[in-house]
N, C-alpha and C positions, 0 to 999 in steps of 0.2 A: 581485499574485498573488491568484485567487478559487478557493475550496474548493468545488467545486458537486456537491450531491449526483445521481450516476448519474442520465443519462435516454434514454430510447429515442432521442430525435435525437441524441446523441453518439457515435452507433455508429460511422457513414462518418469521425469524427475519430479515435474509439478504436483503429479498425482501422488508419488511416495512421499513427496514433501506434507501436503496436507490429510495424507493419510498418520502418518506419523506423530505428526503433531495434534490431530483433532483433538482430541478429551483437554491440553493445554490451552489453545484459542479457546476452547469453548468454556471457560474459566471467565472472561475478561469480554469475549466479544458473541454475538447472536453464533450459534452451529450452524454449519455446512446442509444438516440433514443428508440424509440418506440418497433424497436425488441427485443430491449435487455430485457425488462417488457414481452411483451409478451412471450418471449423462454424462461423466468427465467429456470421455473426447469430441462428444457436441459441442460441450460450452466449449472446448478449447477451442474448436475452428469457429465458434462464433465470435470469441475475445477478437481472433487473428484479424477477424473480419472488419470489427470495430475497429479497431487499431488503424487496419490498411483505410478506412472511411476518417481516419482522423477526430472519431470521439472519443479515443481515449487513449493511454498511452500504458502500455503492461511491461513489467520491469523484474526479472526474477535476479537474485542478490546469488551474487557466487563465494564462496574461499576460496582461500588463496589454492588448495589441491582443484576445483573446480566444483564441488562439491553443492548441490541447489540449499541455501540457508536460510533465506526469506524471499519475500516477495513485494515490490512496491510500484501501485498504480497510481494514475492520473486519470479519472473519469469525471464523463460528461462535462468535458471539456466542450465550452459554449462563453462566446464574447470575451474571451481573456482569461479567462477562469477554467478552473478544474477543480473537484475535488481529489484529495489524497487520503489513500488507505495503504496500509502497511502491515505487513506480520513478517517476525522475527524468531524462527522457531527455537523451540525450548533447549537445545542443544547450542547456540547462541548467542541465547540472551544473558542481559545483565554483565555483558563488556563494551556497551557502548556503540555497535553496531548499527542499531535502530536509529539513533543521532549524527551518526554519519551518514548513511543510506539516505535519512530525509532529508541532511545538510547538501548530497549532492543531486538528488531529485529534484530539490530549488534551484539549483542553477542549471539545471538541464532546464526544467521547465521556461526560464524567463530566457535565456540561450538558447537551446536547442527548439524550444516549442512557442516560443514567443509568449506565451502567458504573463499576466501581468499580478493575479493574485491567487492562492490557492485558498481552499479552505478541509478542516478536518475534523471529525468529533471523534470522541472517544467516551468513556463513562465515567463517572466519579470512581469508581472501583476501580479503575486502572492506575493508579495513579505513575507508575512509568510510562506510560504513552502521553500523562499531560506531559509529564518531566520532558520527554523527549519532541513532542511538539514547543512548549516553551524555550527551551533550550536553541531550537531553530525558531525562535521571534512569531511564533502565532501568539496571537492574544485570542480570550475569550472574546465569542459575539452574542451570545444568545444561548440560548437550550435547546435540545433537539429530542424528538424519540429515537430510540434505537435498538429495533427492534422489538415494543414495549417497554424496553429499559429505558431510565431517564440518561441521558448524556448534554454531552456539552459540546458546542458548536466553535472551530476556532476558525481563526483566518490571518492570514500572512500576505502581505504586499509583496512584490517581486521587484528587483529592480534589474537592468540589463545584465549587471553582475551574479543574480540571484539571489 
């Protein structure tokens, strides 16, 4: 597995990635909708944009052949903090992946990005994404919407090691 930070040639993968996978994410998490397929390569130079501005940090997950297998961000990164979001596509999951990817995210974050704590929600209906948040030491903090869905809000301290 290789964590590669966002780049403008990842687009034409990013997009068969989440083209691929939509009807699975949208199982567990809010859909993409229809705009989001059709604006791809806006949003993509506007992600690149953000990134180069420093609010946020974009992260596409490789195999080991190079192949694009998930995706994990760091947004709205503000006073130490960032939230984390993560998808692990269906071809992928359920070897443990997703608990690596966020084990190294954390220490990219408190190393590479200086952060100090993350935070991430997920839904009661997922219960592999609390698994794999817990698993890397978030605790719950609260409740959150998500997208009309009820969810749950975590948060992770960071320490220089991650």
């Amino acid at each position: 597995m290789e964590l590669a930070r966002l780049r403008a040639d990842h687009a034409g993968a990013l997009l068969a990635f989440e083209r691929e996978n939509r009807e699975y994410f949208a199982r567990t998490v809010p859909d993409r909708t229809d705009a989001y397929f059709t604006d791809f390569d806006a949003r993509h130079r506007a992600l690149l944009a953000e990134q180069e501005a420093g609010v946020c940090h974009f992260h596409v997950v490789l195999d080991e052949p190079g192949a694009l297998v998930g995706r994990v961000n760091l947004v709205d990164v503000e006073d130490g903090t960032a939230d984390l979001g993560y998808r692990i596509g269906e071809r992928a999951a359920g070897r443990g992946l997703a608990t690596a990817v966020v084990a190294e995210v954390c220490r990219l974050a408190a190393a590479g990005y200086g952060l100090r704590a993350l935070t991430a929600a997920t839904t009661p209906d997922n219960p592999a994404s609390r698994t794999v948040l817990e698993r890397n030491g978030f605790v719950v903090v609260g409740d959150v919407d998500l997208g009309g869905r009820p969810g749950l809000r975590f948060r992770r301290e960071l320490s220089a090691a991650g």
